[in-house]
C-alpha positions in Angstrom: 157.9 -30.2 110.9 156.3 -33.0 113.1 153.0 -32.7 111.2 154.5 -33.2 108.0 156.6 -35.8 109.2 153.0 -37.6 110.9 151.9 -36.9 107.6 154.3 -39.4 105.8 155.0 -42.2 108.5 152.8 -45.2 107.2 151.4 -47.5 109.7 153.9 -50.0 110.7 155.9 -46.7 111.3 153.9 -44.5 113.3 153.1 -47.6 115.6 157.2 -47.9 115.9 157.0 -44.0 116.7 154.1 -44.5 119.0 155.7 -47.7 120.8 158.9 -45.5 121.7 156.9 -42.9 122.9 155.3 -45.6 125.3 158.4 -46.8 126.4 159.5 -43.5 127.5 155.9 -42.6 129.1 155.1 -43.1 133.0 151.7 -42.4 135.2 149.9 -43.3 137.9 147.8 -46.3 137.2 150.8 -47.6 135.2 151.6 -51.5 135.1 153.3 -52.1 138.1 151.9 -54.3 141.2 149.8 -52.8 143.5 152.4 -52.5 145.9 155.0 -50.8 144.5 154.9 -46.9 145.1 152.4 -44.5 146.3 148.7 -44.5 145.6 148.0 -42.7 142.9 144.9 -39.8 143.0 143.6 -38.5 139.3 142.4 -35.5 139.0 140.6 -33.9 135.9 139.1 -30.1 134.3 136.8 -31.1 131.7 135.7 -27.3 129.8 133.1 -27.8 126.7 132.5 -24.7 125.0 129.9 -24.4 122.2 130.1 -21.0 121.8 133.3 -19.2 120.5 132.0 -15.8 120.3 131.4 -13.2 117.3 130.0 -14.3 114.2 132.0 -18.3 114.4 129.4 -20.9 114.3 128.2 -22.2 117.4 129.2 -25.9 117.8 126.4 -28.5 118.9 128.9 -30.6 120.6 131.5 -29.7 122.7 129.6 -29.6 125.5 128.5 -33.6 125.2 131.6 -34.3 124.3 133.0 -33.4 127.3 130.4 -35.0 129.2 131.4 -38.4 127.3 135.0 -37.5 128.7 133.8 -37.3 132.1 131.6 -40.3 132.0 134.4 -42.7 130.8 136.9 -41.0 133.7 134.6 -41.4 136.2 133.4 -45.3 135.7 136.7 -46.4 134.1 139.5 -43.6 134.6 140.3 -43.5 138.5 138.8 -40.4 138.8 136.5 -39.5 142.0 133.4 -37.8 141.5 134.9 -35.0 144.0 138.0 -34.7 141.9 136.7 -34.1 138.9 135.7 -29.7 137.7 133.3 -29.9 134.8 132.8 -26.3 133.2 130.0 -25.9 130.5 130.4 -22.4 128.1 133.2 -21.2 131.2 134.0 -17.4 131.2 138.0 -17.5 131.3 138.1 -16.1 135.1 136.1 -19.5 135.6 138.9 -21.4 133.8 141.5 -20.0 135.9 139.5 -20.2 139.2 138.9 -24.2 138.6 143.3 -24.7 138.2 143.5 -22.6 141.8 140.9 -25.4 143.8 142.4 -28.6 142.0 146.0 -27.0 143.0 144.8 -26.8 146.0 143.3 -30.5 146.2 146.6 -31.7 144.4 148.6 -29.8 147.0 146.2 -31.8 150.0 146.5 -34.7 147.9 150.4 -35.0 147.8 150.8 -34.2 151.3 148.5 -37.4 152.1 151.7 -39.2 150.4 149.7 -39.8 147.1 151.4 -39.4 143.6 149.2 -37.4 141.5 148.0 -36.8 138.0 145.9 -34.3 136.1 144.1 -34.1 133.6 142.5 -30.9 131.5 140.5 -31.4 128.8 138.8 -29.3 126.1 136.5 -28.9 123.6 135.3 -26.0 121.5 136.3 -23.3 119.5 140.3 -21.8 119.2 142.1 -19.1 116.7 145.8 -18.4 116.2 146.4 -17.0 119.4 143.9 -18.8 121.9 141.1 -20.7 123.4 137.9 -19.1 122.5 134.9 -18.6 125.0 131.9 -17.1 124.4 133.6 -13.0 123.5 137.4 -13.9 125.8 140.3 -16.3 125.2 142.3 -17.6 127.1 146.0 -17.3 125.6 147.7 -20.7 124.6 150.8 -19.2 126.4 148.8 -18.7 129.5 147.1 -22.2 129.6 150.2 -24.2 128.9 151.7 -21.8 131.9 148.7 -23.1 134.3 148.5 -26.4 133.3 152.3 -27.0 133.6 152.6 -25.1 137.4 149.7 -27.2 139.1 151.5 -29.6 141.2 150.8 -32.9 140.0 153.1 -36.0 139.3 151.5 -35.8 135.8 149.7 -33.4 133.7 147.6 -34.1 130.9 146.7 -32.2 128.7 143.6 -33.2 125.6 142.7 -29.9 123.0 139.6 -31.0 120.6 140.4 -27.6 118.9 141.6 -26.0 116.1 143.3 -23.0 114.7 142.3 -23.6 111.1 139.3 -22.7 109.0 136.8 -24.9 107.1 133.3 -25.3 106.7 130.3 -25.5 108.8 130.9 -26.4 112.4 134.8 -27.0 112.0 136.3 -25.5 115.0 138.4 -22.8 114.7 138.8 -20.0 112.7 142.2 -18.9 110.0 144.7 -21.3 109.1 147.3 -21.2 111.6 149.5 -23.4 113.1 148.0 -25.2 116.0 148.7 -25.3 119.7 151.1 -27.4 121.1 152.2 -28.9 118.5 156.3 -29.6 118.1 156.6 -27.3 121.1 159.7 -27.6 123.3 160.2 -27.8 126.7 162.0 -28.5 129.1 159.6 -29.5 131.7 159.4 -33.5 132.6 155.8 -35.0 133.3 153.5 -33.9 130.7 151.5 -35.2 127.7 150.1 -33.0 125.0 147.6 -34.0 122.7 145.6 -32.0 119.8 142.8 -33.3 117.9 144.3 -31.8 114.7 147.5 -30.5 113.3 148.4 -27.1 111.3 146.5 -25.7 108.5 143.5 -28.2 109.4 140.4 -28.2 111.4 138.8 -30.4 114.0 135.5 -31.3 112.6 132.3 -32.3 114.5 129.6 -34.6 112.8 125.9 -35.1 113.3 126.2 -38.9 113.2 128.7 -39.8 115.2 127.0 -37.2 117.9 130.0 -35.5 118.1 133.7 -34.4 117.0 135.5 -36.8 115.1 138.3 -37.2 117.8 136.5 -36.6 120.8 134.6 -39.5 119.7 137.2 -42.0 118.7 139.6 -41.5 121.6 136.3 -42.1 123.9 135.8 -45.3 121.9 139.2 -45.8 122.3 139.2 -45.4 126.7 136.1 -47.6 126.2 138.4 -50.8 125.3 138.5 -50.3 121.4 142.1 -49.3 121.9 143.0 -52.3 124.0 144.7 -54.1 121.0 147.3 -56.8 123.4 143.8 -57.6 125.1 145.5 -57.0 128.8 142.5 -55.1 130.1 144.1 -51.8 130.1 144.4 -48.9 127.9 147.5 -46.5 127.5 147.6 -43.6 126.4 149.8 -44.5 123.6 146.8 -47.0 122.6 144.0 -44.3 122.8 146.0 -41.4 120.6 147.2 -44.4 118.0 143.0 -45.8 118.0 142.2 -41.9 117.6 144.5 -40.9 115.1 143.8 -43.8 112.8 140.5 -43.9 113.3 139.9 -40.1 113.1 142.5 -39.9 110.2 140.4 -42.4 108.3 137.0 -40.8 108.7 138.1 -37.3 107.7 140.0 -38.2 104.5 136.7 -37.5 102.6 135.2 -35.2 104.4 134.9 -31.3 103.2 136.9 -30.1 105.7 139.4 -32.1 104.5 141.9 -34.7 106.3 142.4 -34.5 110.3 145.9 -35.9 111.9 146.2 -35.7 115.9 149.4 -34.2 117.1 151.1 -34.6 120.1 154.3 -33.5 122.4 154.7 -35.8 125.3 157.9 -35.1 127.8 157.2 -38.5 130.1 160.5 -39.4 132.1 160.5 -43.1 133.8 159.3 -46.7 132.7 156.2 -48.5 131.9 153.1 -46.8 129.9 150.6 -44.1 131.4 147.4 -46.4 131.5 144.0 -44.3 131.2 141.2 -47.1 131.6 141.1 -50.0 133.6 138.6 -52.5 132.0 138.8 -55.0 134.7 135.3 -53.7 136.4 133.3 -52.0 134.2 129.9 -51.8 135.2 129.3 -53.5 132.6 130.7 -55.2 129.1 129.7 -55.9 125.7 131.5 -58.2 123.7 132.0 -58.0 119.7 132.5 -61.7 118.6 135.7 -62.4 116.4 133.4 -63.3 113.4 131.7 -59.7 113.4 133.5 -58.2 110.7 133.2 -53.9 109.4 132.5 -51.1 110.5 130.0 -51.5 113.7 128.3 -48.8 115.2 126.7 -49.3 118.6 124.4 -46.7 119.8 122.4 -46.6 123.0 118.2 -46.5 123.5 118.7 -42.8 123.4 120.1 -43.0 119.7 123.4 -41.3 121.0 126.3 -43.2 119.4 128.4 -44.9 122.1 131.7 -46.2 120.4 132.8 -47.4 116.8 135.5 -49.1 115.7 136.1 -50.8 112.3 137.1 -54.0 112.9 139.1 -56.0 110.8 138.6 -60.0 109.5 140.9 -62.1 112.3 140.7 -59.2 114.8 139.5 -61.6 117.4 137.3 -60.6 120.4 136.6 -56.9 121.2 135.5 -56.2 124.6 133.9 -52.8 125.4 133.2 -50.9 128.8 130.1 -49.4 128.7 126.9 -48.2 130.9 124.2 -50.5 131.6 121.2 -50.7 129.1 119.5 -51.1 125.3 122.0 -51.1 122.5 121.8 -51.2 118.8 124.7 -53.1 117.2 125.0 -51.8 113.6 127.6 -53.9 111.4 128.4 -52.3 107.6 130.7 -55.1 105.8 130.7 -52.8 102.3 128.3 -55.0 100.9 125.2 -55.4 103.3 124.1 -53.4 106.7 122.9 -55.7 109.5 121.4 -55.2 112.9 121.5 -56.8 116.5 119.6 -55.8 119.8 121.1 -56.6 123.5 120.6 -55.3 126.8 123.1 -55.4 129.4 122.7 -55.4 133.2 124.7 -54.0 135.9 127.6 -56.0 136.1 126.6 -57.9 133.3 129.0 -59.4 130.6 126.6 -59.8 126.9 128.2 -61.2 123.6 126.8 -60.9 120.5 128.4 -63.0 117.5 127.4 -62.9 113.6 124.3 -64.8 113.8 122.7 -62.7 116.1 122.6 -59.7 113.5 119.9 -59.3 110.8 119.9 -57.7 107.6 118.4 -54.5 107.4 116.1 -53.8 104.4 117.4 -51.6 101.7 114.4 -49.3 102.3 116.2 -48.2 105.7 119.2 -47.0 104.2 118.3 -45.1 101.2 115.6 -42.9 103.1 118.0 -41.7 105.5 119.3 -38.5 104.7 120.1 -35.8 106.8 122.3 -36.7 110.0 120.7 -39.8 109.7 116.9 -39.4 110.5 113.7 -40.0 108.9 111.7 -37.3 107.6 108.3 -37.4 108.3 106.4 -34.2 108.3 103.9 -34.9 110.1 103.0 -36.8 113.0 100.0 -37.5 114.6 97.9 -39.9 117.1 97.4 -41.1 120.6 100.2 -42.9 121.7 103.8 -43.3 120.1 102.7 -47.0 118.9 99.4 -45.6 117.7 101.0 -42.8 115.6 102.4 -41.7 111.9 105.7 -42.1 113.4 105.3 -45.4 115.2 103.8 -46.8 111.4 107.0 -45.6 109.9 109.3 -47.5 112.5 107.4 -50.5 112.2 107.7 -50.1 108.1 111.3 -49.6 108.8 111.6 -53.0 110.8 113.3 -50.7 113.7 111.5 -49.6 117.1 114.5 -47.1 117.5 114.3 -45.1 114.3 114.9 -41.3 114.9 112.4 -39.6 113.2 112.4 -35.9 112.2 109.2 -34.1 112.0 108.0 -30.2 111.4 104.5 -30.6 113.5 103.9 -33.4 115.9 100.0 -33.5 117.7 99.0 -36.2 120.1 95.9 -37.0 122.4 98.2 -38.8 124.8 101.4 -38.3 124.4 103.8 -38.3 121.3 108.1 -38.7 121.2 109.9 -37.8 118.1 113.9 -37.5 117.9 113.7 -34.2 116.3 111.2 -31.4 115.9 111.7 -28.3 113.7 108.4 -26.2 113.8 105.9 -27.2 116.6 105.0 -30.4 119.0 102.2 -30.3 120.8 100.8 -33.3 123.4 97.8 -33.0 125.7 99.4 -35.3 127.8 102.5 -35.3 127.0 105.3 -33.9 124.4 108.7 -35.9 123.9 111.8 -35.0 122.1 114.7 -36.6 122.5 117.3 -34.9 121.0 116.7 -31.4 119.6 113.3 -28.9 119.5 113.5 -25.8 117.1 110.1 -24.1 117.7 106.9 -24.7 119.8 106.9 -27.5 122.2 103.3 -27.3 124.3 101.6 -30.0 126.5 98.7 -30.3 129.7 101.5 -32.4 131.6 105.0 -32.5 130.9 106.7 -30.9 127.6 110.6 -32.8 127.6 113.4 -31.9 125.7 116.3 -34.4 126.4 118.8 -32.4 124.2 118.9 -29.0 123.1 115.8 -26.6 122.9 115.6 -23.2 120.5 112.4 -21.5 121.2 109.3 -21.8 123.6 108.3 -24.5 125.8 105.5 -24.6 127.8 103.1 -26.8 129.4 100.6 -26.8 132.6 102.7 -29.1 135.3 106.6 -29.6 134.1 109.1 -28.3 131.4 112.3 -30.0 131.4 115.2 -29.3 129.1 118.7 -29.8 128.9 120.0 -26.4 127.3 117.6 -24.1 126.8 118.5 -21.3 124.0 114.7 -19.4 124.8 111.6 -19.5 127.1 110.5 -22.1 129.5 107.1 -21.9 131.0 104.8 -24.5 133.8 104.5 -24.8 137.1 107.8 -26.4 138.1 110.6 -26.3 135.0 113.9 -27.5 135.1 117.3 -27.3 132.5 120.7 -28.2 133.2 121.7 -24.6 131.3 119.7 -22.0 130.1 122.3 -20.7 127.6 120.2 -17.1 126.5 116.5 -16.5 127.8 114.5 -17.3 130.9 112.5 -19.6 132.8 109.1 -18.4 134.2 107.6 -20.7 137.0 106.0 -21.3 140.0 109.5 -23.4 140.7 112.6 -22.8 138.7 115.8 -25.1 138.6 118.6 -25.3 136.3 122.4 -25.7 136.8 123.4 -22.0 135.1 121.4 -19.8 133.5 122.5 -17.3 131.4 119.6 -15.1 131.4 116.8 -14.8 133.8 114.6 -16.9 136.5 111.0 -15.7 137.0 109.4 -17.5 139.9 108.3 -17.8 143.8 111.7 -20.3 144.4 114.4 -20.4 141.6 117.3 -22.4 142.3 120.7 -22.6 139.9 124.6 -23.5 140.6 124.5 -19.7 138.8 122.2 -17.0 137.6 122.5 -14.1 136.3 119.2 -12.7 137.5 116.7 -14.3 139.9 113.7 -12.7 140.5 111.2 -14.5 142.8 110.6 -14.8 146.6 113.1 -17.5 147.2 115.9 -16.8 145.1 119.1 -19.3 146.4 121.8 -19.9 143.9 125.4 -22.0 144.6 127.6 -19.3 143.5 126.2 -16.7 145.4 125.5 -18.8 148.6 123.7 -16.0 151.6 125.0 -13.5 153.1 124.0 -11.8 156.3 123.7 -8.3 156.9 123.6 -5.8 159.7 122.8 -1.8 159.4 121.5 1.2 160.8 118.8 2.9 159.1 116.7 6.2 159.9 114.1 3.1 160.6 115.7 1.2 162.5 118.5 1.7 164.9 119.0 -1.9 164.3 118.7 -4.3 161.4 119.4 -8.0 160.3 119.0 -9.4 157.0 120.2 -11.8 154.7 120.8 -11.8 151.0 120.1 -14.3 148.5 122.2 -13.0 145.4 122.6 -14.1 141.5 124.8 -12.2 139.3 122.9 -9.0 139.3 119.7 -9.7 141.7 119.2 -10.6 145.2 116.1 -11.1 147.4 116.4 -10.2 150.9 115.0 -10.5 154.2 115.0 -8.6 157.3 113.8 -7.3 160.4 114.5 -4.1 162.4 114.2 -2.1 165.6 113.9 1.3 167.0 114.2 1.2 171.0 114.0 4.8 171.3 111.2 7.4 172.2 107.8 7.6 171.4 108.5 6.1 167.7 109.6 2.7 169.3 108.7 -0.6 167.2 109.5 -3.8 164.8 109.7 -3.9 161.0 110.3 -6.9 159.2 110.0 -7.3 155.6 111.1 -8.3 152.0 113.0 -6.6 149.1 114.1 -7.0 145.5 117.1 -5.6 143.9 119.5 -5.0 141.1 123.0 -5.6 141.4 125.7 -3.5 139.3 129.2 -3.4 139.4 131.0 -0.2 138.8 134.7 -0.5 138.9 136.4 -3.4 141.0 135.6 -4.1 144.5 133.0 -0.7 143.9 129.0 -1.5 143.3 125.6 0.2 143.3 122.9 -2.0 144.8 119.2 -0.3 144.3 116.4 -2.4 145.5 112.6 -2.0 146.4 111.1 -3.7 149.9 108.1 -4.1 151.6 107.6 -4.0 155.1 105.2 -5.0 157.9 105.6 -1.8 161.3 104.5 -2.8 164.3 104.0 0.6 166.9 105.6 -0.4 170.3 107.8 -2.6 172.1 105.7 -3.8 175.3 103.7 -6.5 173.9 100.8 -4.3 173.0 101.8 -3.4 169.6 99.4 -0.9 167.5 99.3 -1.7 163.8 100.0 -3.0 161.8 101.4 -0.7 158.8 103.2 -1.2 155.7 105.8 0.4 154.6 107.4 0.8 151.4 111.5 1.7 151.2 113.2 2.6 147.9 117.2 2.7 148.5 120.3 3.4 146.2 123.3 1.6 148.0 126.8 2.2 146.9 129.6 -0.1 148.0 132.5 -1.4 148.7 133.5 -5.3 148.6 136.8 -5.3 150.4 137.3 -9.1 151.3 135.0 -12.1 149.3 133.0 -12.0 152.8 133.0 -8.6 153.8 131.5 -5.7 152.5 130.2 -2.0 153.8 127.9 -0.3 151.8 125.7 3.1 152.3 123.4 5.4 150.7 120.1 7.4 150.5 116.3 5.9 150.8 112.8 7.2 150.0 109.9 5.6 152.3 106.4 5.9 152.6 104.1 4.2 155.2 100.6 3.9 154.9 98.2 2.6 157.9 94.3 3.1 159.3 93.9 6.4 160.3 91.4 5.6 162.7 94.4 3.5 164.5 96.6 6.2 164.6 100.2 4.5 164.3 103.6 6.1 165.1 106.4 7.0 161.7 109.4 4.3 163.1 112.2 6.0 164.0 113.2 9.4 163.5 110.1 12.3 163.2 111.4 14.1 159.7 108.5 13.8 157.0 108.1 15.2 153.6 104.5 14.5 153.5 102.1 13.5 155.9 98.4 13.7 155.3 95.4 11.4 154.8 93.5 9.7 151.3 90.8 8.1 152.6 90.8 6.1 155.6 94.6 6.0 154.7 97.0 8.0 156.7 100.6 8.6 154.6 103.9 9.7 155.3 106.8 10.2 153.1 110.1 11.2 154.3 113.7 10.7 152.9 116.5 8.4 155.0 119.4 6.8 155.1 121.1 3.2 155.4 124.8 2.1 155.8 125.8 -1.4 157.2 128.1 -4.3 156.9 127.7 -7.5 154.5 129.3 -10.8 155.0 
């Protein structure tokens, strides 16, 4: 019922609708003097999740659209770096381990007196039933359940999802009705809002460098929204900016018209404000005599807000991050262009005779997501190049430029590459590489890579979906393949890290020396051994690897001595709480405990654990080992520990032994 009644309220209606709903909502940073209550503390879950699993299309940007959601929170929203989760492609256990800490920071926060207010948001694909991630979902039933027990003042809740089907990249999958929309309940203090309602899908679009709502209620946070000019923006203002504005750019789009839905149950007076404006770090300013649709995008090329403003609109302020922008004006009947830069702090107007008109040439060859084809590229240095001839024949130093084979004898920067880029300096692409990115220096992809990249110093990436190869490479998330380097870093890797040190928030295998991830933290170790009556080790884990470390001793008898060493393992679970660790170390044996050691040996220990995890920092775990120890024969040197053997002759100067053992310890 509500979406066909949203359907058919005109304008001057749904603002009447919209203005009740205001009346009725409340929140934390709402318009009331400083002094009047308890402070207020904002907490937020951001989740982007590109990949819904099975044969759906994966989306390009849920993930930045959730990092555009925690940007604007974070400089204008009251929210606290420490208070803010941000999940990229999250496994649902993830999901529901994030609501568990910010209950618990909510529950800290209240008893410090503060009133409190959360907000999830999220991004990606849905179905009929659920939030889709990766091959799980998490049950709309369930979600609603968590995100109306945490124990906040407020909750707020933001789906850029869909349970509807349409064509490429529309998220979602049958046509369904969609979540949260209409619902009852009887709970006060919360605020539901859906990018789209039933039987329709919430799109995503190349130009706009994101989904369609997403992008306009961002805008909206940003000051777009902010139409009585008070410094603030509502909630009420942001949906009403993102359901026009949204509503108005899908009517002609293929997957057909998109309305925002919403079921807010706000008791008390005054309007939930999202966005302070009053100290932005820094503002640009629309003059009153700019006039269409104006496009602002940032030196990167990412689009940072859009609004179409109207003749006698007046001033329109804006939030946003310090830095080159592009002002792009479309008035129906000619396209004009302005360049400002903004400093920290900084407050930059731009009016109508700052913009130029942009030559006809620069909008007709534009045609696919708004770059420039140009096949090839080649040269020395961007400004010495095929592309930088084509930008300066295009009157625009900013043009993103698409090209299948790039080759420079510096360094070269394209916005897109599909097919190979090569740099013996250096290779640049801004926003996406599919194919072959090589370089003597640095190879960069500043958005998404599919393929190979490889150069002789540095590989950087910020989602990797293949191989990175150089000395030191780095990725914010390696979403399927591997890194192989002398030093490995990325934020989660969903594949493997080949390397002497790897680091990552989380791994799922890290195989290298020095092998530290966030997730897994270290764990010490203690056990017996038919080595060592005593051991100590820690464990540097991912997923399913681990490097450790340790050192032993046997005090007893003739076979008296030191071993310390390294290993590298495998880690699998078998049912929960029970796991099979099998691993392969090296050790150094040093005969003796006086001072006058004989040796040294090495010793080489296979061992199939099996274990028990019975508290997050306490297992015990146990099993068989195979060992074999090699040293000079002409230094005759002592089996540690106990006397069994299997073998023990001589090859060569070599004296071996091989014997079977055991291990069983403790790991915390």
């Amino acid at each position: 019922m509500l979406p066909s009644l949203v359907r058919s309220l005109g304008p001057r209606a749904l603002a009447a609708v919209l203005s009740l709903v205001a009346w009725l909502a409340t929140g934390g940073l709402a318009r009331a003097e400083p002094d009047e209550g308890a402070p207020v503390r904002r907490f937020a879950l951001l989740v982007g999740a590109n990949d819904g699993g099975g044969d759906r299309v994966r989306l390009r940007y849920a993930n930045s659209d959730a990092d555009a959601i925690a940007e604007v929170l974070r400089d204008l929203g009251g929210v606290g770096a420490g208070d803010l989760i941000h999940l990229r492609d999250p496994t649902p256990t993830e999901v529901e381990a994030a609501f568990d800490d910010l209950a618990d920071k909510l529950r800290d926060a209240a008893d410090s007196g503060a009133r409190t207010q959360i907000l999830f948001y999220y991004s990606g694909h849905s179905d009929e039933k659920g939030l889709l991630l990766g091959g799980d979902r998490i049950e709309y039933a369930r979600l609603r359940k968590r995100v109306q027990a945490v124990p906040a003042d407020v909750r707020i809740a933001i789906l850029d999802s869909c349970a509807s089907g349409a064509f490429t990249r529309t998220k979602g999958g049958t046509r369904r009705a969609p979540f949260l929309v209409g619902a009852a309940s009887s709970v006060e203090g919360h605020a539901f809002l859906t990018s789209s309602s039933a039987d329709e899908s919430a799109q995503e679009s190349d130009r706009v460098g994101g989904s369609f709502f997403t992008h306009f209620f961002n805008s909206g946070l940003r000051g777009a929204a902010d139409v009585d000019g008070d410094r603030f923006v509502t909630l009420t203002e942001a949906y009403r900016f993102a359901f026009e504005s949204t509503l108005a750019r899908t009517e002609s789009t293929r997957g057909g018209a998109q309305h925002a839905a919403y079921d807010i149950q706000l008791a008390g007076s005054g309007d939930l404000v999202m966005t302070d404006l009053h100290k932005p770090s820094a503002t640009l300013v629309i003059g009153s005599d700019v006039v269409g649709l104006v496009s602002i995008r940032g030196s990167s090329g990412r689009l940072a807000a859009e609004i179409d403003k109207a003749k006698g609109s007046g001033l329109l302020a804006l939030a946003v991050e310090p830095g080159k922008y592009q002002i792009l004006v479309d008035d129906g009947a000619e396209r004009r262009k302005a360049s400002v830069e903004v400093g920290r702090g900084g407050r930059v107007a731009v009016v109508a005779a700052d913009f130029r008109v942009m030559p006809t040439e620069y909008a007709t060859l534009r045609g696919d997501g708004e770059y420039v084809q140009v096949p090839f590229d080649i040269g020395l240095l961007p400004p010495a190049s095929i592309n930088g001839r084509r930008a300066r024949q295009l009157h625009d130093p900013d043009v993103r430029i698409r090209n299948r084979f790039t080759l420079s004898f510096g360094w070269n920067r394209s916005a897109r590459v599909d097919g190979v880029s090569l740099g013996v300096g250096a290779s640049i692409v801004d926003e996406h590489l599919h194919g072959i990115q090589g370089s003597m220096v640095a190879s960069i992809v500043r958005g998404d890579l599919e393929g190979l990249q490889f150069s002789q110093f540095f590989a950087r990436a910020k989602r990797v979906t293949g191989l990175q190869s150089a000395m030191v490479v780095h990725a914010d998330t390696v979403a399927k393949g591997a890194q192989l380097g002398f030093i490995d870093i990325a934020k989660r890797v969903h594949g493997a890290q080949v390397g002497i040190i790897t680091w990552a928030d989380e791994a799922d295998a890290a195989i290298g020396f020095i092998t530290p991830t966030r997730k897994g933290n270290v764990h010490p170790e203690v056990w017996t051994s038919d080595i060592s009556s005593f051991a100590f080790g820690f464990r540097l884990p991912a997923n399913y690897t681990y490097s450790s470390f340790a050192i032993g001793i046997h005090p007893f008898g003739r076979r008296a001595g030191y071993q310390f060493g390294f290993a590298f393992g495998g880690h699998i679970p078998l049912v929960k709480g029970v796991f099979m660790d099998i691993d392969l170390g090296a050790h150094v044996v040093l005969d003796g405990l006086s001072g006058s050691f004989r040796g040294p040996g090495v010793l080489g220990q296979l061992r199939l654990l099996f274990g028990y995890q019975a508290f997050k920092r306490l297992s015990v775990f146990g099993g068989p080992t195979l060992s074999v120890l090699g040293n000079d024969a002409d230094k005759p040197l002592g089996r540690p520990g106990y006397g069994w053997t299997v073998y023990d002759g001589q090859e060569g100067n070599t004296q071996l032994r091989v014997w079977p053992g055991f291990a069983a310890g403790l790991r915390f």
